[in-house]
N, C-alpha and C positions, 0 to 999 in steps of 0.2 A: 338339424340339418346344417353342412357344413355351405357356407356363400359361395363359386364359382363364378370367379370373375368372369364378364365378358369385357375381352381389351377393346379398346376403341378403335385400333387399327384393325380387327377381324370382322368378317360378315355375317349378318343374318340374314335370313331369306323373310323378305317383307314382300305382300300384293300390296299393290297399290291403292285398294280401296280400303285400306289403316288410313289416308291422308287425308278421310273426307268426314262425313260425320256417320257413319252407318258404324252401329253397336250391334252387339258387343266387341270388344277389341280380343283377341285368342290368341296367347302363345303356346309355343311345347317345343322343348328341349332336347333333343337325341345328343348323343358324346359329338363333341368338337371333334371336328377332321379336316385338318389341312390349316386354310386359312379361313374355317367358317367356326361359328360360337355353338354350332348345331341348332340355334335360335330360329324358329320359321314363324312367323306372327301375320294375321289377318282380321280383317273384321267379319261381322256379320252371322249367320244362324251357320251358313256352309261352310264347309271346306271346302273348294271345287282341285277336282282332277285333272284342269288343264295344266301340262308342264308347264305354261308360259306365266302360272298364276304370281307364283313369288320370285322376286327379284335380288337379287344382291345388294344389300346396301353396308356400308362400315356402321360397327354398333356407335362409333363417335358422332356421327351425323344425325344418330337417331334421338338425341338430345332436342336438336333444333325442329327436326318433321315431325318428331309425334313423342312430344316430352311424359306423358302420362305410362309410357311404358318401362323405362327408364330403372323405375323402381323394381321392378320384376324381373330386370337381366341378371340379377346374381344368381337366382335360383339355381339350383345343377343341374345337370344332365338326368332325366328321367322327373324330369316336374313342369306343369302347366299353369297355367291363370286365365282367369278371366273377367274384366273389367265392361261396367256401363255404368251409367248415373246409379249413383244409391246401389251398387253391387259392384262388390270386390269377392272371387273366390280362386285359392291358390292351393292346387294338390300334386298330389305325388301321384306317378302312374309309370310305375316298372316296365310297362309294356313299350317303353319309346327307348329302352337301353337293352330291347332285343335286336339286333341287325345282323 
């Protein structure tokens, strides 16, 4: 797999309860569009279907709010992670570069 940078000036869609302590932490990657990394990350067992759930933040920021993800921004477009104590797992899922 080839790295896809996320720049520091583009956004990911972060919910705000990544900033707390509730595991596991979830990312997933759809194609960059516009000014976004296609990055959307959460914590917790759900994904909730409120629009208001994730937020915009610059991936440069996300260094300092929640540095444990950091490592998992290169991934590309169509790949996931998921992180808690004592568990790291990182795959591939074709299905997020259908749109």
């Amino acid at each position: 797999m080839e790295p896809v940078a996320a720049s520091p000036d583009l956004k990911a869609g972060v919910a705000r309860n990544v900033f707390g302590s509730l595991c596991p932490i979830n990312g997933l990657r759809h194609p960059p569009e516009g000014d976004t990394t296609g990055w959307f990350i959460w914590a917790g067992e759900q994904l909730s279907d409120d629009p208001g759930f994730f937020e915009p933040v610059h991936v440069g920021h996300l260094a300092e709010l929640c540095p444990k993800v950091v490592p998992y921004l290169a991934l590309p477009p169509g790949w996931r992670f998921l992180i808690a104590p004592g568990n790291e797992d990182v795959w591939e899922d074709p299905s997020l570069l259908d749109m």
